[in-house]
Structures are given as C-alpha cells and as structure tokens.
N, C-alpha and C positions, 0 to 999 in steps of 0.2 A: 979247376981253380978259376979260369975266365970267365966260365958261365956262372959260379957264385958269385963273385966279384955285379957281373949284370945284374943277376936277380936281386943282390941287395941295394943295387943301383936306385934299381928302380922300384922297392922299394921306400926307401927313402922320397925318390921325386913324388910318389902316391902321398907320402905320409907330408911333403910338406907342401903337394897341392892342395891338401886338403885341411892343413891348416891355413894356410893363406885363403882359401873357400871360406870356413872359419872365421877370421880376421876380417875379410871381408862381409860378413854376414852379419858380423856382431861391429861393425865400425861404425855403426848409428847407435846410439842409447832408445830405447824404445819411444820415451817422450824425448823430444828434440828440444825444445822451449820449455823450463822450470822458473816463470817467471812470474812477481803477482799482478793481478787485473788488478782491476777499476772494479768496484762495486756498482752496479746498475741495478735500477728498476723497472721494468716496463709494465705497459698500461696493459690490458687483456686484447688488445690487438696490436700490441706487438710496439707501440710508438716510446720512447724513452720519457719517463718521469723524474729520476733522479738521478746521479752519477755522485761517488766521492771518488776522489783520486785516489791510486795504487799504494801501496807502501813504502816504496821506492821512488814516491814523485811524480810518477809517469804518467799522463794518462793513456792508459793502452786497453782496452775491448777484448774480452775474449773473441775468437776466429766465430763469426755466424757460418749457416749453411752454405753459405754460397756466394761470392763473387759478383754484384752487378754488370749488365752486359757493357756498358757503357767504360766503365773502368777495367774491365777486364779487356776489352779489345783495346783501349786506351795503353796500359800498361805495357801490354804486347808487342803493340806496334812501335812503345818508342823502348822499350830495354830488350828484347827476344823474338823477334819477326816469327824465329821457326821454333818458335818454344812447344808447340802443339805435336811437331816432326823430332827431336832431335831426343839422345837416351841420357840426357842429364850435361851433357856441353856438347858446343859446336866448334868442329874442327876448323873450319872456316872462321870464325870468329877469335878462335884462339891465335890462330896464323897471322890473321890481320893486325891483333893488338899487339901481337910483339913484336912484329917489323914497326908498329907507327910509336913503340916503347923505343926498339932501339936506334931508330931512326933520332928520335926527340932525345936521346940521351937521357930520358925520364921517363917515370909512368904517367903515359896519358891517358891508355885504356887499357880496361882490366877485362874486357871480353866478354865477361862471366856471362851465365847464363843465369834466367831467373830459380832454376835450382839449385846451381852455386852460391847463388845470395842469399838463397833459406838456410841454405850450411852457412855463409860466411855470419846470418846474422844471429844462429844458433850458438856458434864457437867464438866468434869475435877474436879469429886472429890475426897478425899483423902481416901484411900484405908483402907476401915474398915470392919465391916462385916454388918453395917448397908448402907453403901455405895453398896456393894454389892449386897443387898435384894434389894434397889430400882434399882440396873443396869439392877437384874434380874427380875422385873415387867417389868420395860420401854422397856427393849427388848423383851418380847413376844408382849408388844404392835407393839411395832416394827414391827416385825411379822406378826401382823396381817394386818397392812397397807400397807405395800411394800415386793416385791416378793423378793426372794433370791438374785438377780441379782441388785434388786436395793440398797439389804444393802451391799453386796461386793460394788459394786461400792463406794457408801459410805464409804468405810473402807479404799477403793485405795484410796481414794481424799485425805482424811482429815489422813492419819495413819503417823506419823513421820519419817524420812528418814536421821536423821544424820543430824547436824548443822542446821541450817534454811531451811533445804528441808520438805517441807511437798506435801504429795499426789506420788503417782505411776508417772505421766507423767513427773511432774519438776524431780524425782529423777531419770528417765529411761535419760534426760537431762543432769542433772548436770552430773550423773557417766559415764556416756555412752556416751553422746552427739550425744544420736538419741531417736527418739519417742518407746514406752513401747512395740507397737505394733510390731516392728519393733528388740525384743530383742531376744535373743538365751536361752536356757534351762538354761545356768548358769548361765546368766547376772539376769533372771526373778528368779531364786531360791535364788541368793545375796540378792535381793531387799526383797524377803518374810521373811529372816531372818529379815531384819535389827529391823521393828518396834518393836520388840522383844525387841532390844539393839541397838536403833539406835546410841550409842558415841561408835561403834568397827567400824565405817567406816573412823572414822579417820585416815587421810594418817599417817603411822609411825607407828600407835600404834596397837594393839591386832589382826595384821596380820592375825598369825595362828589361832586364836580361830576362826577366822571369815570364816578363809578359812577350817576349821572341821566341820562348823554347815552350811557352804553349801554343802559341799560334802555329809553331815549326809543325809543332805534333799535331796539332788540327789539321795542318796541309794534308802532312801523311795520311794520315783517316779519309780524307778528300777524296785523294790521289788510290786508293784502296778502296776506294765505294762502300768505302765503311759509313761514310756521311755523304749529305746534298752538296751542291753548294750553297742553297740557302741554310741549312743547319750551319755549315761552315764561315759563313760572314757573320751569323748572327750571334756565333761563338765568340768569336773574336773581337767582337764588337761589347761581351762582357767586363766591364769592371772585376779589377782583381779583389778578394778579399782582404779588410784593413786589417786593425788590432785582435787576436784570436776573443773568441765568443764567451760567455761563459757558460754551463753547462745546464741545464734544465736544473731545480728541486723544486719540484712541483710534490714530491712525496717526500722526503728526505729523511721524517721519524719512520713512518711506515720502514723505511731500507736501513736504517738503525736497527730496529727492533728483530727484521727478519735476519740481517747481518750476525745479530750476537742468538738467534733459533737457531742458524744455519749454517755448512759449513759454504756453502757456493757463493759463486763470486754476481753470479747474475740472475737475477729472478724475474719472473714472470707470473703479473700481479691479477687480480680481478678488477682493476681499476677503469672505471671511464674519464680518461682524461681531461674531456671538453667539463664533463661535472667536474673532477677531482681540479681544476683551475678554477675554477667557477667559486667550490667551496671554498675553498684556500682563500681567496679572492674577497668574501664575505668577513668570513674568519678574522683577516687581518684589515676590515672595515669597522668590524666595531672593535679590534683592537686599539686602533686608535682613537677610538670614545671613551674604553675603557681607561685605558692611561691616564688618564688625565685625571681617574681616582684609586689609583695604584692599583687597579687593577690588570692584571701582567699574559696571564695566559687563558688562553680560550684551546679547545677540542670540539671536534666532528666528527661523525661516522655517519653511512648511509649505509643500507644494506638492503639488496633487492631477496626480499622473504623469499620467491616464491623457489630461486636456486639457492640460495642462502651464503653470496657471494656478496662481500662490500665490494662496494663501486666507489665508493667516495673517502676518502682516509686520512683527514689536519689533524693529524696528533699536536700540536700546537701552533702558536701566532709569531711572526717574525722569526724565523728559522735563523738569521741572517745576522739577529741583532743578537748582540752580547749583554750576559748578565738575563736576569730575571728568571731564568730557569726555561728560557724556547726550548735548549737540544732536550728537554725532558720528554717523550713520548707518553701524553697525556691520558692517552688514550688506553694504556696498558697501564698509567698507574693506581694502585690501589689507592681510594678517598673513602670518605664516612658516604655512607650510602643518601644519609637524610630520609625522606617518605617516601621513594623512589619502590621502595619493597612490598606497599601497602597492596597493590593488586594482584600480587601474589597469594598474601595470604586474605584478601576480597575472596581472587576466586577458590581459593583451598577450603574457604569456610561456607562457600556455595556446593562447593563438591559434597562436602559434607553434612549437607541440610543445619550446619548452624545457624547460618540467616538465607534469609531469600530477599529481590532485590530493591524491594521497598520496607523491607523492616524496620521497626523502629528498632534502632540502639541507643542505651544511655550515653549522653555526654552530659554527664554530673561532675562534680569532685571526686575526685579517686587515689584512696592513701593505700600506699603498700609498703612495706617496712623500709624500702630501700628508694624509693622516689614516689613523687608525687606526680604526673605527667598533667601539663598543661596544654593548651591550643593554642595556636600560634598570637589566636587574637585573644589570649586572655580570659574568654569567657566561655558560658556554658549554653548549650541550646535543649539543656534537657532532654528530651529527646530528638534524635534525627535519623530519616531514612536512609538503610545503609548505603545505596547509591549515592546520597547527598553528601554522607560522611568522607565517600573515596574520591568523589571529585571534588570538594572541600581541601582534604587531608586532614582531616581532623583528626588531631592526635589522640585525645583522650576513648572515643568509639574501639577506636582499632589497638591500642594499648590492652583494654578490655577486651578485643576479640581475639587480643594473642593468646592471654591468658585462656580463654574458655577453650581455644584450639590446644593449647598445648604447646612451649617454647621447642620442646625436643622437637615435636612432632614438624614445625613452621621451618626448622631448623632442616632436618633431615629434608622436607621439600626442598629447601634451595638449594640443597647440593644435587638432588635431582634434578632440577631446573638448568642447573650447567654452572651455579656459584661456588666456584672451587675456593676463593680464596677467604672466604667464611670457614675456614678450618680448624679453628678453633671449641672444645664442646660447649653445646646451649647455653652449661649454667655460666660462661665466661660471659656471655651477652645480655643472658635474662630479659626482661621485658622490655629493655632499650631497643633490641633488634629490630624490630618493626617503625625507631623512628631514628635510626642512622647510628646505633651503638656499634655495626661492626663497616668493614670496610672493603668493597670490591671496585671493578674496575671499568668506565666507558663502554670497553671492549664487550665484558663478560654482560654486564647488563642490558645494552644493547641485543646482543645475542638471544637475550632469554624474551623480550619483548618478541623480537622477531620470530622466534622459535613457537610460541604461542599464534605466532597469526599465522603460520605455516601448518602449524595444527590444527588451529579453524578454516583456513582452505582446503586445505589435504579431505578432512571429514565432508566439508559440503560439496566437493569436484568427486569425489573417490568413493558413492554410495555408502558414506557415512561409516568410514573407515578409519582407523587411526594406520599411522607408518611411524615404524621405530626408530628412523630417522631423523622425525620433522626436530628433536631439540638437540640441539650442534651448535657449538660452538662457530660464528658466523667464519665462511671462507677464506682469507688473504689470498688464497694461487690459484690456481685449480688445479694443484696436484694434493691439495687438502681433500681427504678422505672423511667418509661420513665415521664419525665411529662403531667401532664392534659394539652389537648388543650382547648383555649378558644371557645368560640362558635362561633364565627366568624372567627378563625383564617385560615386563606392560609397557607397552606403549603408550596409553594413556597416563600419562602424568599429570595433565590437568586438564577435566573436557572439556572438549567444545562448545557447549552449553554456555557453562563457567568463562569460558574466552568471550562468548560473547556478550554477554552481562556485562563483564569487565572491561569492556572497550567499550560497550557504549555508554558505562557513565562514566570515563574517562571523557568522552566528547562534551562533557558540561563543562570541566575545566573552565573555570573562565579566563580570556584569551587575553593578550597583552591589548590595549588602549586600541592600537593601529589595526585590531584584526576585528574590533568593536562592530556588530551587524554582518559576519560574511556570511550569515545563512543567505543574505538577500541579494547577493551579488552570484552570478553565472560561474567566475574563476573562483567562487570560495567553495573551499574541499572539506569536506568532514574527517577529524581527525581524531585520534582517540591518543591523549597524551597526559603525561604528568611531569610535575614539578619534583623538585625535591631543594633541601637548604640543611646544610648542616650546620649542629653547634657553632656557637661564635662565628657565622657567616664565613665559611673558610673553602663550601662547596657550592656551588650553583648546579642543577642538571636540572637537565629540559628531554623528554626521550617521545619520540611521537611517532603513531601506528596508523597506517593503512594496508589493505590488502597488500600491494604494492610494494608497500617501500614502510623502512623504520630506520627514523634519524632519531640520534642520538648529539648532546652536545653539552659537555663540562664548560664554566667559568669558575674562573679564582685566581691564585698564586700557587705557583709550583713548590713557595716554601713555606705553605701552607698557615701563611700569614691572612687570618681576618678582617675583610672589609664591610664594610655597614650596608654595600650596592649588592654584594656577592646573594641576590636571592633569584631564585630559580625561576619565580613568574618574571621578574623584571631584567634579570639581567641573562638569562640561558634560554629564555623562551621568544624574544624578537629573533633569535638567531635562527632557532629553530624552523620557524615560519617563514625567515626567508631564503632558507635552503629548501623547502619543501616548495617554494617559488619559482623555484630552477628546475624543478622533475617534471616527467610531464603530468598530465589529470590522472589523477587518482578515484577508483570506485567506492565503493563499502562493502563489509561484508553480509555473506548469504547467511542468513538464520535458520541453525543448526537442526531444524524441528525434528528428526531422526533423533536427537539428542535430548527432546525436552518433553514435557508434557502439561496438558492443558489443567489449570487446576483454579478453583473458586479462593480469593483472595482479597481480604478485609482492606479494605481501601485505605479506611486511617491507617493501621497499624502495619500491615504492610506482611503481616501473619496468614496462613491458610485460615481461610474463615471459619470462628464459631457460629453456633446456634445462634450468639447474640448481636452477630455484626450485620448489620442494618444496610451498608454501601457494598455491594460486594462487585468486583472486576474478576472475568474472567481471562486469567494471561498466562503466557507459555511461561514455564519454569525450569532449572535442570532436572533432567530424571532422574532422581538420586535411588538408590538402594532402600531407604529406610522412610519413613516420613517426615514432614517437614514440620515443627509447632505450630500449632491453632492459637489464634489470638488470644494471647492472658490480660486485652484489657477493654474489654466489653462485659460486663454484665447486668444482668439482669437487676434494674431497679425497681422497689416497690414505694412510689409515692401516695402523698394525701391527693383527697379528689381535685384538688384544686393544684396539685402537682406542683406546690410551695414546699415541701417538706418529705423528708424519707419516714416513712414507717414502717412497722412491722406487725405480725399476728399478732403481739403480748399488746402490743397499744390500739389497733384501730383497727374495725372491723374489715375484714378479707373482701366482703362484697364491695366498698366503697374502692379500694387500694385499684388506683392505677400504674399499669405495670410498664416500664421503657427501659428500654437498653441505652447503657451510658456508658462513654469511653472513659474509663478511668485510669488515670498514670500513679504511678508510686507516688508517696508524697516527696522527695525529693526529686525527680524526675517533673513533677507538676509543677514545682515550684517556677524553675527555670522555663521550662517549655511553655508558662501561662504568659510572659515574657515576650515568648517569638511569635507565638499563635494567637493573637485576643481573641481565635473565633473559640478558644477550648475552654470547657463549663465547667466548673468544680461541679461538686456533689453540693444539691441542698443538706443543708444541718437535717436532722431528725428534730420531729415534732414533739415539743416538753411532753415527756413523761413515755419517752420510745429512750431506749437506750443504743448506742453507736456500737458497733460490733466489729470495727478495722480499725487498722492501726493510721491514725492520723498524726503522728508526731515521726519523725524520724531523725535520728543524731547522722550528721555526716561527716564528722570527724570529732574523736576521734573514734577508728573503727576497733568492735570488740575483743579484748586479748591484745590488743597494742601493744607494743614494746616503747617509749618516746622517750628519748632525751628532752631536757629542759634547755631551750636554747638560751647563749650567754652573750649578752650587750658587748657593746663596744669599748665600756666602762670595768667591764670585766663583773657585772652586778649582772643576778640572777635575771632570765628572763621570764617570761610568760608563753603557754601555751592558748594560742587560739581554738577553742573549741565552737563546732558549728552544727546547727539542726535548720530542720525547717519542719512547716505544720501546713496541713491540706488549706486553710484560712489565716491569708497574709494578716487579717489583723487579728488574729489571738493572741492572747498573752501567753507568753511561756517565761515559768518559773523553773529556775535550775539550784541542783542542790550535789552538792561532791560530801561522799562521805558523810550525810546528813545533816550538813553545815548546810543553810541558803546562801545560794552568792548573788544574786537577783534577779531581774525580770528583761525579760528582753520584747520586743514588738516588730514588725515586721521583717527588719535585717537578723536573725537568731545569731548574734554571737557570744560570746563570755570568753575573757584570760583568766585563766587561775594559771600558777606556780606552785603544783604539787609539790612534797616530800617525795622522797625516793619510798617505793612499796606499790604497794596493788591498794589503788581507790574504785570509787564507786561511784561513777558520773547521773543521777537521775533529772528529770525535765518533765513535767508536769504541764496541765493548761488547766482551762478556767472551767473546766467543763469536767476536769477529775481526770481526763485520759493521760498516759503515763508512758515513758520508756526510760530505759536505763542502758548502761554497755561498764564493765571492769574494764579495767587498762591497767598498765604497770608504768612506772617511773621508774627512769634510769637513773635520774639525776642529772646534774649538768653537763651539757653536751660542749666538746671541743669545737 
C-alpha cells in the first residue's frame, strides 16, 4: 500500500514537472511584438527615401540586421553592464533595487535587465512585483531562444524614443535626420538614455538633466576604454538635438504604389538617391512655371536599360501640397497615349518589308467612313520619307500605315511589347490607335522603349543574339524577376535592324529652342526621342533613348482637365533634357549589321531601285524574309527630240523619240508634294495629236462607295458637301458634273459643294483635253 501510495507520488510530481516544462516552454507566444511599422522605402543601397507613419501613429521601423557598435555598447553600458554574462536577469541587480525600493518607500529602481524590458515592452504590464516575477521567467525564456544580438535588436526596435518615436532607426531619423548606423558617440549615447525617460527629449524642456545623463554615460564609455578621451570631450561638447525632423519623401508615390502591390511593410528599391533628389528637384522646377497656367502635375522615370532597373521614380509634383491630384502616382496612371506608339508600329512595318527607311509615304487627304485624320499642322506634304514622317509625327502617313499593317495585327504587337493595358479588342480602337485613341501608362511605355534598346544592345554585345528576356517590364526592387517565357515564345519581337532605324530618326526630332545646335557642342548627346499630345491638350509625354538610360516624363492634370501649354515638344520635352543633364555621358548605339543587309536604293523615292531610277545609294537595310518594293515612281519616258513634249509610236517616229526616266507621283500626291519640293517636274503634255494614256485627274474625296451624311447648319438648314480633286496641271480646267447635271468649273484649288438627295449619285470631272474620272457614292441624308 506505501509503495503505491510513492509510485503514484511521483507520478504525478513527473506529470506536473512536465507541465510546468510545458508552461514554461510555451510562455513566449512565437512572435513577441504584433505591432504595425512605418512604411519605408530605401534607395538600392540601402539609404531611406520615403517613410509614412504606422497605423497607429507611431513612428516605429521594423528591427534591421543588427545593432550599431556604438549604440549598442552605448545601451549596455548605461541599462545592463552584464547583459552579454547574465541568463535573462541579474541577481545582483534585482537585490540592489529592492533594498534602494524599500529603503525609498517607493519604486525608484526596477533593476530590470534589458531582456526584462523586451518582455515588459512586449506585454506592457503594470509594474508590481508579480509583474516582475513573470518578466523574469519570460526573459530567461527569452534567452534560451534567441541570441544576445537578437534581443538587443529587439529592444532597439520596439524601446520608446520620446513622443511617437518608437525603435532606434525612426529615432536616429526623427532627431538626427540620418540612419542609426550612421550616428556619432553622442548622438548614439542621447538616444540610449532616452528609453529610460523618453518626455526629457522634449524641445524646451529638461535640457540640462538630459544633457548630464549623456555626458554621465559618455564618462562610463571613458572610464571602460570603450572611448578616448578626445572622442569623450568632443562628445560632450555636442549640441543636443532641437524640434524632431521630418522624415525624407524623396519617393513617396513610388512607396504608395508598391504599399497597395504589396503586403510588406519595408521595401528595397532600385533607386539612386543622389538622381532620384536631383529629378524630384527639376520636376517641381518647372512645377512652379507650370502653375501659373494650371498646369498641376508633372512625372518621371529613368531606367538604366542595360539591368532594366529604374533609378529615378517622381510619380508626380509637390507631394506636400494639397488638392490638384500630387498623391496621384502618375506614373502608373493610365492616359491617352497621343503619337507616343508611332515607332512601334515604324519598326513593325520595317519588320515587315512594308516600308524601308527613306520611302516615300503619302500624306494626302484621307477619308475613312469613321474619321478623317489630320496633321498636327493642318496641311499636306504629299509625299514624305518615312523617317521624316516618325520624326515629324505626322499623323496622316502613319494612320495610313496602320491600315496597310493591319489594326489586329499593330494591336497584338503591343501586347507583346509589354502594353497590358490596351485590353481592349482592335476593333474598340480602330485606326485612332496609332494617334492616342487608347490609353497606357509612364510606366509601361517607358518599359517598352527601354526594352527595345536592351534588344539592340543584347544583339550587338551577344554575337547577334536575341535574349528572351530583354522586353520586361522595367524593375522597382530587385527582387523583381525577369518573367517566365512561354514555350513557344520568339524572342525577337522587334529586330534590331528595326530598333535601329527607329532610333535614329527619332534623333531628328526637333529639339526644344534651348537644345537649338548641340550637335556642336562637346556635352551635347545624341538622343533618340519622341513626343506625343493628346486630344484636347489633356497629355504631354516626352520619352527619350540612349544605350544607357531611357527617361520618360508626363505633363498635364491629374483630372484630366485640358490646357492650351499641355504639348509634348514644349511642355514634357525641356524636362526631359534636363534630367538627361543629370546622368552621366551617354554613347550611341552599334549598327546591327548581323541584322541587316546591303541593298541598291532609289534615292528620291526611297524604294529598292528599278531599272529606271537614275540616283541610286547603296545602304544597309533590315534583313527581312521576303522582299522589299522597287520603286513604282520612275519610269521610263518617251519624249520629242527637243524633249518639249511626251510622245509615242502612234505619233512620232521611234528613231527621233528620246528616251529619260522620270520620277513621277500620283496626281494627288504631286499635287501637294509640288508645293514642298519646287525641284520636282511634272510630266511634259504630249505633243498635239499623241494621245495621254494615265490617269491625270484624280477625285479626293469623296472616295468610291462612300457612305456620307449631309452635314446640318447651325440654322438647322441643309448643309453642303465638299467635294475635292486634283489634276497633274495646276492650271487645267476641270469641269464637274453629279448625275449628269453640270455644276461648274473649277481652276487650280479643285473644289465644288453640292447637297445631294438621299440615294447613290454619280460624281464625274472632266478637263479640257477630254480626260475623265468618276467615283458613286451614297447619301445618307442629313447628318445629326
């Protein structure tokens, strides 16, 4: 009976040493501190950019790697000498404070050890002696699970620092306005006192006592050969810090933007600080020119191509200031693209042997059932070389070269390209696309620039290689990953041929006033850039390329309110140029020739040469697949001997007829182009009694099978349609006739209004010489 009575004795003492083991085991919660940070940003080495404050008010830093030496021996020396010796409290310590407790009749010291204070600042309970006894379990637990270094840090994070400062880093900030690591003997021995008494950092008040209990603690460090005594005078000898600081936003959207990506409280950016101050710094320079014609917000981005990291990142102007839409992060918002997209589909239509990069293309009139596209300047150049056309921006060429491309086709590329938010299909866009009908963003278009000149270096450094990486979406951190290629995917999205064509007549651009002759200056850099302006002046973008580097830069209003200044050469392009003033010298790039091939080309026309083109240049081209067109505007003239006049076999004899090659344009193409070019020759007439065998009239609107409403006055009274031609010889007459009716004669300018009936008429136009065209068209009737 005695010995059961033992054995269940003990028993029991097993079963409830082992929960108390237990109890004690699990008497820490895993995470100690559930409390929220501060939002931070840092620059790519490490320096703070932005900070927003906590949730809760605070500013408080998540725990870094590690403790500087200077604070941490600091801390040490004046709250726990033997904090490094002892298993979570000192017996000595505890003895001492509660004789000088009950000596004093009151608590005057608490003893604690700095692992007591990471439990007391973990639980925050009320200071008893039973409060006490549990700080002092929890902390040997403490103890036993994390090294010395990881409960100091723990004490820096979370230890109070005067008003809403909490942790070592926000207070080395707020009092200092630089990083902990980064502090002096006296600045890191202020901070060790404070937790102590953190209300004696208030500006005004307990000065002195504050400035005797750092100096106290400087002694100690002295006294410890932890310091000289020159470090020691010259400590002391420090001015305390005044009114607390305020916190860097040097990035502020950028830590927006990745805040609502992400769930972390601290990021680590690809930023270069000295630039990302610098741009900022410009940005809100001509912020304040702008203002003054409501114009509110401006954007930046830099991105160094060759890692495909931004460095530089003013999501917009005056962070600070209220109203006008600053907290918008500009740089992520989607806007009307404007002409910004044109050298995409330049080099997609060089990919594709549509044009090569002196062709001519028409810029005439051009009617499509749904819009008419104009030039910016209103007028026509008849024909122009397509490089002339993309650094121009001539709308009307490239309207026209959407169509011969294909909208699906233009469409499907920029979602290759990396333009996500063009997601909508083609036929929502239509031929607008090409001159800002849909809408992406800083960010993403920036990117696709970049990702293009990443392409053409990759090919010329990489033995003419493509990498299925080079088009990406540009960096924010560098824990941004290139993305997965698909299993099928080509890497050539757009060659390098093509890239470089397209950069270098982007270098024609012509340049804002102030940048007027820097081919002739040693710091002026070759740059391959474009404009862009949306409808009703509502976008400005400026986006500019070197090997190097690709800045990007929006102006407008964030509430997409139109201003008359909002244009991309004048108001997005001085910005542009003087952030590329801040980087260092920039190269050019290497010419792809792995990529291209040498081929014979018609100098006017800008076509693979015919038989009958007379000037010919030999120059490298992309190496396309297929071949490229031979020039359709050379041929072969037969004149009289006196080469006054065209003839033919039927009229004049073959032995007299001399024979030259003549560059001839359409006749609506000629018309205009005679205009830009006075060096360009009509065709002599044919000599009486030779009859003309081409078409020398041509209508240019309206065009054949039309559908047209009849537009309606102001007065609510029928309107008139303009109808227009033109003839190879500005002074023919041309006689027009609708439905067999004459309506009269026209002489140089070819116009006529009629106001059809609703039905299908029959527009014909005649000249003095009998030649003749015609086109049907249908009437709507009155148009709303």
């Amino acid at each position: 009976m005695k010995m059961a009575f033992i054995k269940n004795k003990r028993k029991w003492v097993w079963i409830g040493l082992a929960l108390l083991a237990l109890s004690y085991y699990f008497c820490l919660p895993s995470k100690l501190f559930d409390t929220p940070y501060s939002y931070i940003i840092n620059s790519g080495n490490g320096e703070l950019l932005s900070a927003h404050i906590a949730r809760d008010g605070q500013w408080r830093f998540e725990a870094g790697d590690s403790v500087p030496y200077k604070f941490e021996q600091s801390i040490i020396y004046f709250e726990d000498e033997y904090f490094r010796y002892h298993p979570g409290f000192n017996p000595v310590s505890l003895l001492r404070a509660s004789w000088q407790n009950l000596s004093a009749g009151k608590i005057k010291s608490g003893g604690s050890t700095l692992s007591m204070q990471v439990i007391r600042l973990a639980f925050k309970r009320e200071r008893t002696i039973k409060s006490k006894l549990i700080e002092t379990i929890q902390a040997t637990r403490l103890e036993l699970r994390s090294s010395k270094n990881e409960i100091l840090n723990l004490y820096a994070a979370h230890a109070p620092f005067g008003g809403n400062v909490v942790g070592i880093e926000a207070a080395a900030w707020r009092y200092f306005g630089r990083s902990v690591h980064q502090l002096s003997w006296s600045e890191s021995a202020l901070l060790a006192v404070l937790p102590n008494a953190p209300s004696m950092i208030h500006p005004g008040k307990n000065r002195d006592a504050l400035q005797r209990k750092r100096n106290f603690l400087l002694k100690k460090l002295l006294v410890n050969n932890i310091i000289d005594s020159t470090e020691y005078y010259l400590s002391c000898a420090e001015p305390l810090p005044d009114k607390p600081l305020p916190l860097p936003q040097d990035a502020p959207h950028l830590l927006n933007t990745l805040i609502k990506k992400h769930s972390a409280s601290s990021f680590k950016s690809n930023l270069n600080k000295n630039l990302q101050q610098q741009a900022r710094q410009i940005v809100n320079n001509f912020y304040s020119i702008n203002r003054h014609n409501e114009i509110h917000n401006i954007a930046a981005i830099i991105i160094d191509n060759k890692s495909g990291q931004v460095i530089a990142y003013v999501g917009n102007s005056s962070f600070n200031t209220h109203g006008y839409g600053h907290d918008v992060d500009i740089i992520q918002a989607k806007r009307s693209t404007g002409s910004t997209l044109k050298p995409f589909l330049y080099a997609a239509a060089l990919d594709d042997g549509l044009i090569l990069p002196h062709m001519l293309l028409a810029d005439i009139p051009t009617y499509y059932s749904d819009f008419s596209p104009q030039n910016y300047n209103k007028r026509f150049d008849g024909a122009v070389p397509a490089h002339a056309a993309l650094s121009r921006s001539l709308n009307v060429p490239f309207v026209r070269l959407q169509q011969d491309y294909g909208t699906q086709k233009f469409h499907a590329l920029l979602r290759k390209l990396g333009i996500t938010s063009i997601n909508k299909p083609a036929s929502h866009y239509g031929l607008s696309l090409i001159l800002g009908g849909a809408e992406t963003s800083l960010y993403e278009l920036s990117s696709v620039y970049s990702s293009m000149a990443r392409c053409l270096l990759t090919y010329t450094t990489e033995s003419a290689q493509y990498d299925k990486y080079d088009f990406h979406p540009a960096h924010l951190m560098p824990t941004d990953i290139k993305p997965l290629p698909e299993l099928d995917y080509n890497p050539k999205v757009v060659s390098a041929a093509s890239v470089y064509h397209t950069f270098e007549a982007l270098t024609n651009v012509q340049r804002p006033v102030e940048e007027t002759g820097w081919e002739n200056f040693s710091s002026g850099r070759k740059i391959a850039w474009k404009t862009g302006t949306s409808f009703g002046f509502r976008d400005a973008w400026a986006v500019g390329v070197t090997p190097e580097y690709t800045v990007g830069v929006w102006v407008g209003n964030a509430s997409g309110e139109g201003r008359p200044g909002i244009i991309g050469g004048s108001a997005a392009a001085p910005i542009l140029f003087e952030l590329y003033r801040q980087l260092p010298s920039t190269s050019w790039f290497m010419k792809p020739y792995d990529d291209m091939e040498q081929t014979a080309i018609c100098r006017q026309s800008g076509y693979k040469a015919s038989q009958f083109c007379n000037q010919i240049d030999t120059v490298y081209i992309p190496n396309i697949e297929h071949d490229a067109p031979v020039c359709p505007y050379h041929q072969l003239v037969h004149l009289s001997a006196d080469k006054k006049y065209r003839v033919n076999a039927d009229c004049y004899p073959i032995d007299k007829m001399q024979h030259q090659s003549w560059f001839v344009l359409p006749p609506v193409m000629a018309w205009y182009y005679q205009f830009r070019d006075p060096l360009y020759k009509p065709l002599p007439a044919f000599k009486n009694g030779c009859f003309e065998q081409q078409k020398v009239i041509e209508i240019i609107y309206p065009q054949a099978n039309a559908l047209l409403y009849v537009p309606k006055e102001i007065d609510g009274s029928l309107g008139r349609i303009i109808c227009k031609a033109t003839h190879q010889k500005a002074s023919s007459y041309l006689f027009w006739h609708m439905d067999n009716e004459y309506l009269g004669q026209t002489i140089h300018h070819h116009q006529m209004a009629i106001t059809p009936e609703k039905g299908w008429h029959t527009l014909l136009i005649t000249d003095e010489d009998g030649n003749s065209v015609s086109c049907r068209f249908k009437s709507l009737g009155k148009g709303e």
